[in-house]
C-alpha positions as CSV (number, residue, x, y, z in Angstrom):
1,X,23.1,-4.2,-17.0
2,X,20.6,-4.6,-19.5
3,X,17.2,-4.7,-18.6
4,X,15.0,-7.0,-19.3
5,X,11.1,-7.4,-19.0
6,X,9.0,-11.0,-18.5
7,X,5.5,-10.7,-18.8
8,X,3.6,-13.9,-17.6
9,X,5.0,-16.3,-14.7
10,X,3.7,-19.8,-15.6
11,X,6.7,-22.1,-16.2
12,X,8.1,-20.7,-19.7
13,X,8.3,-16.8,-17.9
14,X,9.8,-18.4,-15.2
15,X,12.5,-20.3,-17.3
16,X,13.1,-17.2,-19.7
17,X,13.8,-15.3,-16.3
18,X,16.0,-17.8,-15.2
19,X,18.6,-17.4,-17.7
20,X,18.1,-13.8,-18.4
21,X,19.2,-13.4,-14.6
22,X,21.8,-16.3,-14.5
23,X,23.3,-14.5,-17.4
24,X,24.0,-11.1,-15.1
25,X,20.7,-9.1,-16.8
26,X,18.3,-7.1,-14.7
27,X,14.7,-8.8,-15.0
28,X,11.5,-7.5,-13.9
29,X,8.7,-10.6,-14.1
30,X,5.5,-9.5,-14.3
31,X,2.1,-11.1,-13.7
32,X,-1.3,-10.1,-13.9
33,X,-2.4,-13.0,-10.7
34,X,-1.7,-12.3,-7.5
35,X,0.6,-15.3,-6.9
36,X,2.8,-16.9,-9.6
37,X,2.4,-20.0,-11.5
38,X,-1.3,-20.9,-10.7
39,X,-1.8,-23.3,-13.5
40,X,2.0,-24.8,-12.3
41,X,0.4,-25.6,-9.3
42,X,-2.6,-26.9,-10.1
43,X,-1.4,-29.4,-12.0
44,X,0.8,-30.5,-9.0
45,X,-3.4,-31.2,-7.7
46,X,-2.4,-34.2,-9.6
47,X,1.3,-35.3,-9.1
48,X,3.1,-32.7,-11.6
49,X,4.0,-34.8,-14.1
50,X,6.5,-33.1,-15.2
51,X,8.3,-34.9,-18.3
52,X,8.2,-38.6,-19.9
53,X,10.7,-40.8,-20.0
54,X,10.8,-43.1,-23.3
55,X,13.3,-42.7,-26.3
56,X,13.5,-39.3,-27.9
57,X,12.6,-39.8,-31.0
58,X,9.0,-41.1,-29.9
59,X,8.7,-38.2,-27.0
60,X,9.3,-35.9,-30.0
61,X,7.0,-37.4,-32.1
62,X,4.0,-36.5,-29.9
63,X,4.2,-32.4,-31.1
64,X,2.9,-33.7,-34.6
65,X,3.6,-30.7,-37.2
66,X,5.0,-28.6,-34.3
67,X,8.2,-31.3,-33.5
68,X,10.2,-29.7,-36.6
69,X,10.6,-26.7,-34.6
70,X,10.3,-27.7,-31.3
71,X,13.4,-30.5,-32.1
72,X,16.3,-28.0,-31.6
73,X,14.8,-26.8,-28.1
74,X,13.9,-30.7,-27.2
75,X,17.6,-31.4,-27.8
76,X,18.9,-28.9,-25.3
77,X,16.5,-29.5,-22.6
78,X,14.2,-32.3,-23.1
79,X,13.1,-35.2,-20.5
80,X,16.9,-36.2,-19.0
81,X,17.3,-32.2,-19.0
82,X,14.2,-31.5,-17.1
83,X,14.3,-34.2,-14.2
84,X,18.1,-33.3,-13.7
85,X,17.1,-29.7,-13.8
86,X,14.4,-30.4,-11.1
87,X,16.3,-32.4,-9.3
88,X,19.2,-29.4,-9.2
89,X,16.1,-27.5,-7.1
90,X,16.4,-30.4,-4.9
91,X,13.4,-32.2,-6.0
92,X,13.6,-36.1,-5.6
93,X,11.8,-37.2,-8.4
94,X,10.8,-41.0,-9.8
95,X,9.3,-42.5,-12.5
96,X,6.3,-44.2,-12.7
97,X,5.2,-47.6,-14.8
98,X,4.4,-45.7,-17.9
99,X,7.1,-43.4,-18.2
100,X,6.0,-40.6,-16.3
101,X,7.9,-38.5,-14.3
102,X,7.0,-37.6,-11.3
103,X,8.6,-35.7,-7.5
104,X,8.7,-38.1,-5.1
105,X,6.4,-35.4,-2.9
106,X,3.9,-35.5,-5.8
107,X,3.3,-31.7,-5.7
108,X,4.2,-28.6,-7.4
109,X,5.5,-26.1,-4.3
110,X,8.0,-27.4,-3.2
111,X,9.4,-27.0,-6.5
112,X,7.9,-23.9,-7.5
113,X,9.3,-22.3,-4.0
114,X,12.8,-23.5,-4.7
115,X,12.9,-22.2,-8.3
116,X,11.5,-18.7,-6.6
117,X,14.0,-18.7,-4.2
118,X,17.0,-19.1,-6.6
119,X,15.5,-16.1,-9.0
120,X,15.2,-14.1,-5.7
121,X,19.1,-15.1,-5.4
122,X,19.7,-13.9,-8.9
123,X,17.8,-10.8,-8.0
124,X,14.9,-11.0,-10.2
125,X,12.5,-8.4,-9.5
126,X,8.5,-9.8,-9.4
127,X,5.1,-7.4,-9.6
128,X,2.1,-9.1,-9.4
129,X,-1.3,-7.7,-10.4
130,X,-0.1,-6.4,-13.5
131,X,-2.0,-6.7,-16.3
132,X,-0.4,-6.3,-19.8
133,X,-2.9,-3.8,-21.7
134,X,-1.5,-1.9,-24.9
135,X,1.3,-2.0,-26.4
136,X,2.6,0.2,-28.6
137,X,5.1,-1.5,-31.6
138,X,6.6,2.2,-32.5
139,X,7.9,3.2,-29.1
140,X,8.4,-0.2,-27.5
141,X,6.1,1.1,-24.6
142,X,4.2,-1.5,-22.7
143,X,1.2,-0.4,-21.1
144,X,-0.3,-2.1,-17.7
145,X,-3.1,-1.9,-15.3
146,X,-2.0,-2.4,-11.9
147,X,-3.2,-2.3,-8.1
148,X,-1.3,1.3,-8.2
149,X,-2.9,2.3,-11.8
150,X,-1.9,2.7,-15.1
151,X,2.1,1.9,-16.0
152,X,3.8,2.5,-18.8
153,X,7.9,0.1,-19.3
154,X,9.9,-0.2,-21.9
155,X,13.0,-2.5,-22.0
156,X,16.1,-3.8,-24.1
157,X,14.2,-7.2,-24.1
158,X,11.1,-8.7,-23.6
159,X,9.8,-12.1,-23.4
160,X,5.9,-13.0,-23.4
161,X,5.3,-15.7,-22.0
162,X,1.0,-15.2,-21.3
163,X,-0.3,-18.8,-21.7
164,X,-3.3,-20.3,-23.8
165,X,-6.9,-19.4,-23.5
166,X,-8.3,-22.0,-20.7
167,X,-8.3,-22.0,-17.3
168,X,-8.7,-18.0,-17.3
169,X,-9.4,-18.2,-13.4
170,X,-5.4,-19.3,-13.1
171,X,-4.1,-16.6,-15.5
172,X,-4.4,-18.2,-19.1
173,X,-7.9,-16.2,-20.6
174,X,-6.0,-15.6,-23.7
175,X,-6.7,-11.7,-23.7
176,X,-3.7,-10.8,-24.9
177,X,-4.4,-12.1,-28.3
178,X,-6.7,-8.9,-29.3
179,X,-3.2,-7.0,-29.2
180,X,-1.5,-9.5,-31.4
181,X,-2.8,-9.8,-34.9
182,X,-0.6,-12.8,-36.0
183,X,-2.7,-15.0,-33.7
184,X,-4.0,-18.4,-35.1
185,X,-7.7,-18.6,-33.2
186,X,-7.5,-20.6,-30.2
187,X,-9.5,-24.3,-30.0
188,X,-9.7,-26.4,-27.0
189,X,-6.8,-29.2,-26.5
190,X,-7.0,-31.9,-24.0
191,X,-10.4,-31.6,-23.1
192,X,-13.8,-33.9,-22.6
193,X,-16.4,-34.0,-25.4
194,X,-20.1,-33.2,-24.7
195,X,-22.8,-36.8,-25.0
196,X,-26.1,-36.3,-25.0
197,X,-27.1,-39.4,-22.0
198,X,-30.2,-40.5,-21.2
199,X,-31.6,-40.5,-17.8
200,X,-30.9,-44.3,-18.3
201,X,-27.1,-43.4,-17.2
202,X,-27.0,-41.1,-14.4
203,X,-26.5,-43.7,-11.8
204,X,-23.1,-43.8,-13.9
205,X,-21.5,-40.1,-13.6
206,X,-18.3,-40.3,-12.1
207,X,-17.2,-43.9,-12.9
208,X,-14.5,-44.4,-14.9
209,X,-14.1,-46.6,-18.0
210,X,-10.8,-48.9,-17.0
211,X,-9.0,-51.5,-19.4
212,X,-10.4,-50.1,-22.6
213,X,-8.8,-49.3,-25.9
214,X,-10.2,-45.8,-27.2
215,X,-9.9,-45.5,-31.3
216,X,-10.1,-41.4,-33.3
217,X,-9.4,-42.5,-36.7
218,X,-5.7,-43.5,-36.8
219,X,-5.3,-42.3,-33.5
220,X,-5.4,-44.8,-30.7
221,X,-5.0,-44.7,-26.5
222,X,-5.0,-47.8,-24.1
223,X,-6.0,-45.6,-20.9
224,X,-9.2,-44.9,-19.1
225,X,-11.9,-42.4,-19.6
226,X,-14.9,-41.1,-17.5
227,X,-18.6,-40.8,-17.7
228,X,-19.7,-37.3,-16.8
229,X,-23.2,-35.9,-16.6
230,X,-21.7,-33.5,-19.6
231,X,-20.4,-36.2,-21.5
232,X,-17.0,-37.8,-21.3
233,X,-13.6,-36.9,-20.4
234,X,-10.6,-38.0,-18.6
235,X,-7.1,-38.9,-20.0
236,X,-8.4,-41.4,-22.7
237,X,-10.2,-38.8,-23.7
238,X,-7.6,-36.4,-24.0
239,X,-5.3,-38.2,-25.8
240,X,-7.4,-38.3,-28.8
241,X,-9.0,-35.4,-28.3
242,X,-7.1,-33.7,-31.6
243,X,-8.5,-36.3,-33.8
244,X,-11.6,-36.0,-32.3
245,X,-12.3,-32.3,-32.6
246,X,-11.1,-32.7,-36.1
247,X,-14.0,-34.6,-36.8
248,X,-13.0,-38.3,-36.2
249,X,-15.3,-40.4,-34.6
250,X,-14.7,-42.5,-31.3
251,X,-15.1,-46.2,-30.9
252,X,-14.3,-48.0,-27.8
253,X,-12.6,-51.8,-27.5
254,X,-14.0,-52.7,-23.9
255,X,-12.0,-56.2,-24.0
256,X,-8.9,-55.4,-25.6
257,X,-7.0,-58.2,-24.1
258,X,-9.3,-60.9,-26.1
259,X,-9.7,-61.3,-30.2
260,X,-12.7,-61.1,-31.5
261,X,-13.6,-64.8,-31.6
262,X,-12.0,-65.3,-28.2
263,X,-15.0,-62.7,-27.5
264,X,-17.2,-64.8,-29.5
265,X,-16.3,-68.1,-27.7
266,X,-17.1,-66.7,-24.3
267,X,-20.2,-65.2,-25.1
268,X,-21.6,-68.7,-26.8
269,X,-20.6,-70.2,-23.4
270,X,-23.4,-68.2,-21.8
271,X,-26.8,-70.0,-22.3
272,X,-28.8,-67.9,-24.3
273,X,-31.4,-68.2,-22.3
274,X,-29.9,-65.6,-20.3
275,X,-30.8,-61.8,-20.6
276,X,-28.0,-59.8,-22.8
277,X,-27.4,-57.9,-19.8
278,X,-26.2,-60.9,-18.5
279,X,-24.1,-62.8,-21.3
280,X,-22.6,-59.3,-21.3
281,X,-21.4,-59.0,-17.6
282,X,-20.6,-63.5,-17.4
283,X,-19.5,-63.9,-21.0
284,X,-17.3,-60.2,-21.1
285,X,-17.3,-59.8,-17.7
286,X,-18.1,-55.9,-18.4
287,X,-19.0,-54.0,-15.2
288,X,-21.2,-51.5,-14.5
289,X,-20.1,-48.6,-16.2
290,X,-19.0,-50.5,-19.1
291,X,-22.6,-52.6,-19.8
292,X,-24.8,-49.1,-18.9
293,X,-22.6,-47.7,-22.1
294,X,-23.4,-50.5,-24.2
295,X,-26.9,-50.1,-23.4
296,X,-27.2,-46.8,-23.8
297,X,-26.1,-46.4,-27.2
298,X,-26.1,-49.8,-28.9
299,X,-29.7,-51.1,-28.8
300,X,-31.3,-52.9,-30.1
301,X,-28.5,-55.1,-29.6
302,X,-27.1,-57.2,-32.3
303,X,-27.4,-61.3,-32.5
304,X,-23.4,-60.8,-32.7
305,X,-22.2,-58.8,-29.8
306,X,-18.3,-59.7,-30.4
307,X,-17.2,-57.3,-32.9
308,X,-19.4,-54.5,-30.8
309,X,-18.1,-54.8,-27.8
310,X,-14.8,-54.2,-29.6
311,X,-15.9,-51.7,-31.7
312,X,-18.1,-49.7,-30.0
313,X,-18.9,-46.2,-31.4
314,X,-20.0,-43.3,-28.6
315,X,-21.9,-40.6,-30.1
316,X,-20.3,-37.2,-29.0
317,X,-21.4,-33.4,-29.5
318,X,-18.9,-30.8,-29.2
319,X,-15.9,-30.1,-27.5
320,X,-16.3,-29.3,-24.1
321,X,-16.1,-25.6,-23.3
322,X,-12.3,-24.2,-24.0
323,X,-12.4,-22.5,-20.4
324,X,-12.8,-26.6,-19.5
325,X,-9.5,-27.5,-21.4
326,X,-6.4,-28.7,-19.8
327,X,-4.6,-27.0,-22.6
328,X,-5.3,-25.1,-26.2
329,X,-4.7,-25.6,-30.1
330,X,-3.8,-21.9,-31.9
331,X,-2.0,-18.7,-30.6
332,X,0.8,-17.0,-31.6
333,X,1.5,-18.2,-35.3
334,X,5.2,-19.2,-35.4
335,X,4.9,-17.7,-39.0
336,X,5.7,-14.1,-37.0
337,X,8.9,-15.7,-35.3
338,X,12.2,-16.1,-36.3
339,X,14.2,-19.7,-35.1
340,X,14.9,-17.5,-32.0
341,X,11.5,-17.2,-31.1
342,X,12.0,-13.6,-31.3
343,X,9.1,-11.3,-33.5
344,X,10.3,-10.6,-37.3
345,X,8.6,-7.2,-36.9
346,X,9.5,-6.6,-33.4
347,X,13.1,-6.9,-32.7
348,X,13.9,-7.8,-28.9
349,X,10.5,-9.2,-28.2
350,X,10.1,-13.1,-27.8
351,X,7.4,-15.5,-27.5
352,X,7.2,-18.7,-25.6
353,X,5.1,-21.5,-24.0
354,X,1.6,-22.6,-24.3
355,X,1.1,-18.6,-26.3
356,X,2.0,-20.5,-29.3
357,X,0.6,-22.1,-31.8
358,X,1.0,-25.8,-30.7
359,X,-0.2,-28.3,-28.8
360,X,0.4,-31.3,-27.1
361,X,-1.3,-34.5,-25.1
362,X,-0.9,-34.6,-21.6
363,X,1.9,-36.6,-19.9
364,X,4.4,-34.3,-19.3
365,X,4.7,-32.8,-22.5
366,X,3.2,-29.8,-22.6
367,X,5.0,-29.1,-19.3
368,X,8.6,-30.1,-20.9
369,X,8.1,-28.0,-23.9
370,X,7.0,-24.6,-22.0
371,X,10.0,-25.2,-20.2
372,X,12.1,-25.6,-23.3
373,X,10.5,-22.7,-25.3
374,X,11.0,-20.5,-22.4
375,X,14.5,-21.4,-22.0
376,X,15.1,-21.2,-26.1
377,X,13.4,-17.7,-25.6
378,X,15.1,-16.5,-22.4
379,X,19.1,-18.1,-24.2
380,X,18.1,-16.1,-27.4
381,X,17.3,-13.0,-25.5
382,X,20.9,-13.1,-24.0
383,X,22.3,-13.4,-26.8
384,X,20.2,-10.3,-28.4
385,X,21.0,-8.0,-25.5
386,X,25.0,-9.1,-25.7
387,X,25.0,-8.8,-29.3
């Protein structure tokens, strides 16, 4: 048997392994964690949503530049492949009013335990607390720090599969880069943007932003958001975040259900003798969270509130932290791969998963495409090693 060497066990290391085995290959997986999958798991904190259900063309429009390449891997195993696959763990899964897939148990282990189980089954060989080091291009050799020292592998085939650069304490700190000079620099994806708030709006921190319409340039999200005592942040958030950080700026409609005169016509119904505060929350019925925002960063108020309330612009500072991100921009370029995701200057060495250079809004497509990628990787690998 040939052997063949995994190094990272999030989702696209696991897939990769998967078929490497399934194929008859010997596979070592290795991990630098204690445990595997940590950032798998945590996102089951949250229901692991693990795909979207909607028509193709419009799931594979949400890479941007990246769905060119990622089409071909989408087609073999994209949203019907991926709840079927799950489901072939014995995971009941179901899906929600906007698309999103979900298991009916709303966690990642049971899952994560099946899919264990059935590389066990296929003999697949784990190490944990291995830390990928060196490696040197020449000889092949890759070198380790481990719990029982220094180790030195080679292998007939290789897959990396080390994540982005947040969330270091679950495995992805993006310290494999310094070995890999075709790496894109990493920016934070997916993640809350800095405000500078005035005491006026602590009494706020940690109420959401509900029924709202969040606009990045031509970028646009009906979803909520959160107030934070660092800023803002939440899913709204997140799915403009790209055109955000690429300098956009972010205007909220807080009645998006009403035109602008429709606005209008409600707020003249309020006698004017009222306080603004007050034609606000009776003529827009806006609630707390909502009329602290408008005060916060909109006075003095206009004589016309209508077209602010639906165009209101929040001031932001930078990006949150990358450490803070759900996800990351940059990585491995795809310039160094071939359509295999195999290394042009490295034969037998692939790439897969959040370690390249895309990105993707949250939703269940960043999980379906490290699952694709991995499999693409781990089906390419087979067919290097039977070549």
């Amino acid at each position: 048997m040939s052997r063949a060497l995994i190094i990272g066990g999030g989702p696209a290391g696991l897939m990769a392994a998967d078929r490497l085995a399934a194929a008859g290959h010997s596979v070592l997986l290795v991990d630098a964690k204690p445990s595997l999958a940590r950032k798998f798991l945590m996102a089951g904190k949250s229901g692991l949503n693990l795909t979207k259900e909607e028509p193709f063309e419009r799931f594979l429009s949400r890479y941007e530049e990246a769905a060119t390449w990622l089409r071909p891997m989408l087609e073999v195993f994209g949203p019907d492949e991926v709840r079927a696959w799950a489901e072939g763990l014995g995971q009941e899964m179901f899906t929600g009013s906007s698309g999103r897939v979900f298991p009916t148990v709303m966690k990642a282990s049971p899952l994560l335990r099946a899919w264990l189980a059935r590389l066990d089954g296929f003999g697949v060989e784990v190490r944990t607390r291995w830390r990928w080091v060196g490696w040197d291009r020449t000889s092949g050799v890759f070198r380790f720090d481990t719990s029982e020292g220094a180790q030195n592998l080679t292998a007939d085939a290789v897959v990396l599969a080390c994540g982005g650069a947040s969330w270091a304490r679950l495995g992805s700190d993006g310290a494999w880069a310094e070995m890999m000079p075709e790496t894109v620099p990493f920016q934070p994806a997916n993640m809350g943007f800095g405000v500078a708030w005035s005491d006026h709006m602590r009494p706020h921190f940690g109420q959401p932003l509900k029924n709202i319409v969040l606009n990045a340039g031509v970028k646009a999200a009906r979803a909520e958001c959160v107030l934070s005592a660092q800023g803002i942040e939440g899913g709204g958030i997140y799915a403009v975040s790209r055109a955000l950080r690429e300098g956009a700026p972010l205007t909220l409609d807080l009645v998006p259900d009403l035109s602008v005169d429709q606005l209008r016509d409600r707020l003249n119904a309020v006698s004017k003798k009222q306080s603004a505060k007050n034609r606000l929350r009776k003529g827009a019925r806006l609630d707390d969270a909502k009329l602290a925002l408008v005060m916060e960063v909109a006075r003095p108020l206009p004589a016309d509130l209508a077209p602010l309330l639906k165009n209101l612009p929040v001031p932001l500072g930078p990006p949150r932290p990358m450490d803070e991100a759900i996800s990351t921009a940059g990585g491995l370029s795809l310039t160094a791969l071939d359509a295999g995701l195999m290394m042009r200057n490295a034969p037998g060495v692939f790439a897969a998963g959040e370690m390249l250079d895309w990105e993707a809004p949250t939703g269940g497509y960043l999980l379906t495409a490290c699952l694709a990628t991995g499999r693409w990787a781990g089906d390419a690998a087979v067919k290097y090693l039977t070549e």
